[in-house]
N, C-alpha and C positions, 0 to 999 in steps of 0.2 A: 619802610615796609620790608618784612623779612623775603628772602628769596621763596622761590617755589621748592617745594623736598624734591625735586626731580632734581631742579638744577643743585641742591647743595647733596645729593645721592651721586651726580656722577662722577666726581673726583676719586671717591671709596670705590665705585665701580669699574673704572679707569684703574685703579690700584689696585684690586681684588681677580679681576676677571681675567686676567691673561696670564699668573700662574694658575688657579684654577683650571682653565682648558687645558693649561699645559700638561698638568697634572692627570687632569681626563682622557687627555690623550696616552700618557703612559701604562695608564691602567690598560686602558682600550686594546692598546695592541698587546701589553702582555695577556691580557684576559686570549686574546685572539691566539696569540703563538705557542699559550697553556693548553688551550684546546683544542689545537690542530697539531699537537706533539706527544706525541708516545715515549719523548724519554720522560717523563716523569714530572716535568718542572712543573709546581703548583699554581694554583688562578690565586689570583691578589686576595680573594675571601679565603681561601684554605688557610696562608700565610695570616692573615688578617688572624682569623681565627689562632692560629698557632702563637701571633705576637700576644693576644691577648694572657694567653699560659705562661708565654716568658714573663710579661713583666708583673703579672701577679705575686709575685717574688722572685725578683731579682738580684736577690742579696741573702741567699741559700747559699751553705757549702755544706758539702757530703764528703770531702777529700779534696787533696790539692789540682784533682782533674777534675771534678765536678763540682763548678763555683757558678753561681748565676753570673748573666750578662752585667750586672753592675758592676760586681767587684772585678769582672775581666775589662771593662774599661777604663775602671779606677787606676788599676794595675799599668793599662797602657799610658794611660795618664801621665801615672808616675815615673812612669819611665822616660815619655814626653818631655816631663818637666828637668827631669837630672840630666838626660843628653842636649837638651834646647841652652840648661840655664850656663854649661858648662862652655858650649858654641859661644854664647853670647859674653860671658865675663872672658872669653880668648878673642871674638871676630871682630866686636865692634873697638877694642883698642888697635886692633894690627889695623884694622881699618883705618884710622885715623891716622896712623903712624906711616900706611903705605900712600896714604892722599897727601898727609904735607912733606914727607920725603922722598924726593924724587928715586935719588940713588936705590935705596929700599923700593920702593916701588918696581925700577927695573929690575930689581933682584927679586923680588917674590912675585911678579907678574907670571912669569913663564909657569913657576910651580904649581900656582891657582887655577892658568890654564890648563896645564897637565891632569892634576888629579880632580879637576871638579866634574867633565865629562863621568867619570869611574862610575859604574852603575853599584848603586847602594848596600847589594847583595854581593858583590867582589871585596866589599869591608869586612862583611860579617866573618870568614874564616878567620884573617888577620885579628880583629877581637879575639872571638877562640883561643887563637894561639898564646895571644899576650896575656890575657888575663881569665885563660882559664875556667871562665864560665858562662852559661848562658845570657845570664842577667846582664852583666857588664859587657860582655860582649853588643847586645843589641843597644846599650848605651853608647857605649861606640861609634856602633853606626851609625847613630841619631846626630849623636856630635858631630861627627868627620863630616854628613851631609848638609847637615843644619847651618856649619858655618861659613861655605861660601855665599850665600845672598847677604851675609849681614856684612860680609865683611869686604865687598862687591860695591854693597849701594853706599856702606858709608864711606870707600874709599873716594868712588865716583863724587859724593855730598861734599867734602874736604875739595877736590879738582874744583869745583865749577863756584865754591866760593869766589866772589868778586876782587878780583886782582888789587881794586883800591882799598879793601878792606883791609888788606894784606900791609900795603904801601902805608897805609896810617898809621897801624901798629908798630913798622919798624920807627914812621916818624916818631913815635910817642916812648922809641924801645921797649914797650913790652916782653914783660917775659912769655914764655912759651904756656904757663901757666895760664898766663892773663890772659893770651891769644885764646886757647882754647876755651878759656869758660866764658868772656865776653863777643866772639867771632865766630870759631868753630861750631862749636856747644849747638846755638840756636839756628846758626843757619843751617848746618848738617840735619837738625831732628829728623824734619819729614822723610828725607832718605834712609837715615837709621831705623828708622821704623816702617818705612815699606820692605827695608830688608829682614825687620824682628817679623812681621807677617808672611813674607812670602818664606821664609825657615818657618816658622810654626806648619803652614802646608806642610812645607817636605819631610818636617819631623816626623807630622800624624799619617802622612804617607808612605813613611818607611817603617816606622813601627809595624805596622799590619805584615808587611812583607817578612821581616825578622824574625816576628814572633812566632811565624808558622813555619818557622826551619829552628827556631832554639824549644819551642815548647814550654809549657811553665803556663801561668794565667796570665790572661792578658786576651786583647780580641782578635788579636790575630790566629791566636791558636784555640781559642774557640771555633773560626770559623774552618780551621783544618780537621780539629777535633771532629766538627760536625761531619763534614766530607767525608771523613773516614769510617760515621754510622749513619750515611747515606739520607744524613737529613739536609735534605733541599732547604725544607722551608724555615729552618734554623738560620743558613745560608744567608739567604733573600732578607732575614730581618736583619743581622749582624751588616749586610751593606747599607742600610738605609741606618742603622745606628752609627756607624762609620761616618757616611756624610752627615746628620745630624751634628754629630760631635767639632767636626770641620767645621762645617758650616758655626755653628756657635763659637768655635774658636777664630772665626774668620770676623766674626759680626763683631767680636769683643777688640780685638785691636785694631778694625778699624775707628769702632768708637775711641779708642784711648789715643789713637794717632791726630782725631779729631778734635781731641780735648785740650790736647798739646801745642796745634799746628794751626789752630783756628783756617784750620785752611785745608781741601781733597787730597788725600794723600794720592799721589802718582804711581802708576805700578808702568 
C-alpha cells in the first residue's frame, strides 16, 4: 500500500521550506529598511521590476560602455577562466613538487606564507605596471590570487599520503613517474579539487573588485558604472547576479569533484 501524500510530501517540504523562509526573511527586512530609509535604496518590487528591463535583453550593445549584463558577465567570465586556467596549469604542479620534496617545500613555504595574506587589490598596480593594460592586468590578479588554495591543498594532499604507500614504491623502485600517476594521482584528487573550487571563489571574487578600478566590460564595472548614474536598483541586481554566477560555479565543481572522488569533498 502506497504511503499517505502527507508522509511522501514532507521530505520536499523539509527541503523546500527553510530556504524559502529564509528568503522571506531577506525580503522582509530589506522591504522594511527601504521603507524606513530616505537614502534612496529601493523595495525588492522596484528592483524586481527594474530586473525584469535588464534582462529583457541582456545581450544589447550601444558602445563599449553600454553592454547589457550578459555580455558584462561573459566578459568576467572570460577573464575568470584565462587568470583561474593559468593558476592552475602553474599551482597544482608546484603543489605536488613542494608535497614530495621536502627541501623545496622549506624553500617555498615561507614565500607562500609571505605573499598569500597580500590583499588582491595590492596586485592590481604591479599588473599595470608589467603589462601595461587593463585587461592583463586584472588577469594577473586573478592568477597571483587563484593560486595559493590550489597549490596549498595539493601540496598538504602529497604530505598526508600514507607513508607505506611510499615504502612499496621504493620497494618495487618505481619511478617517479609511476609514483605519481599510480600513488600521488588518485590519492591527492579530492584535495586538488577542493583547492580547484575554493580558487574558482576567489577568482569570481576578485574579478568584481578589479574590474571596478581597470574599467572595460565586465560586472564589476557595470556595477561602478552604475554607482556613478546613481542607479541603486541596477546595483542590487548586478549582486544577486554575482552570487548566482558563484553560486553556479560552486554547484558545478562540487559536482565534478564528486564524479571523480565518489566520495564529499572536504573544504
Amino acid at each position: 500500500m502506497a504511503p499517505p501524500l502527507s508522509d511522501r510530501l514532507k521530505p520536499l517540504v523539509a527541503l523546500v521550506l527553510p530556504p524559502l523562509a529564509g528568503f522571506a526573511l531577506l525580503l522582509l527586512i530589506w522591504s522594511l529598511v527601504a521603507m524606513g530609509n530616505s537614502s534612496g535604496l529601493p523595495t525588492p518590487l522596484d528592483t524586481w521590476k527594474q530586473a525584469l528591463t535588464v534582462f529583457s535583453d541582456p545581450f544589447y550593445s550601444n558602445g563599449p560602455n553600454d553592454q547589457g549584463v550578459g555580455w558584462n558577465v561573459l566578459s568576467s567570465l572570460r577573464r575568470v577562466a584565462l587568470g583561474f586556467g593559468l593558476a592552475a596549469l602553474v599551482g597544482i604542479p608546484l603543489g605536488f613538487i613542494i608535497g614530495r620534496f621536502e627541501f623545496l617545500s622549506r624553500m617555498i613555504n615561507p614565500i607562500i606564507s609571505l605573499l598569500r595574506p597580500v590583499s588582491p587589490l595590492a596586485w592590481l598596480p604591479i599588473g599595470l605596471l608589467v603589462f601595461k593594460g587593463a585587461n592583463p592586468a586584472a588577469i594577473w590578479t586573478i592568477f597571483i590570487c587563484s593560486i595559493w588554495p590550489m597549490v596549498i591543498n595539493t601540496a598538504v594532499g602529497v604530505q598526508r599520503v600514507p607513508q607505506d604507500y611510499m615504502n612499496v614504491a621504493r620497494v618495487l623502485n618505481l619511478s617517479e613517474w609511476k609514483i605519481f600517476t599510480t600513488i600521488l594521482f588518485p590519492s591527492v584528487l579530492p584535495y586538488m579539487l577542493t583547492g580547484v573550487r575554493l580558487a574558482v571563489g576567489t577568482a569570481w571574487l576578485v574579478i568584481v573588485a578589479a574590474e571596478m578600478l581597470t574599467g572595460g566590460v565586465g560586472i564589476g564595472f557595470w556595477v561602478w558604472d552604475e554607482w556613478n548614474n546613481l542607479n541603486v536598483r541596477n546595483i542590487i541586481i548586478a549582486i544577486f547576479v554575482i552570487g548566482i554566477v558563484g553560486l553556479v560555479l560552486e554547484y558545478a565543481l562540487i559536482r565534478l569533484a564528486t564524479a571523480f572522488t565518489f566520495d564529499e569533498v572536504r573544504t
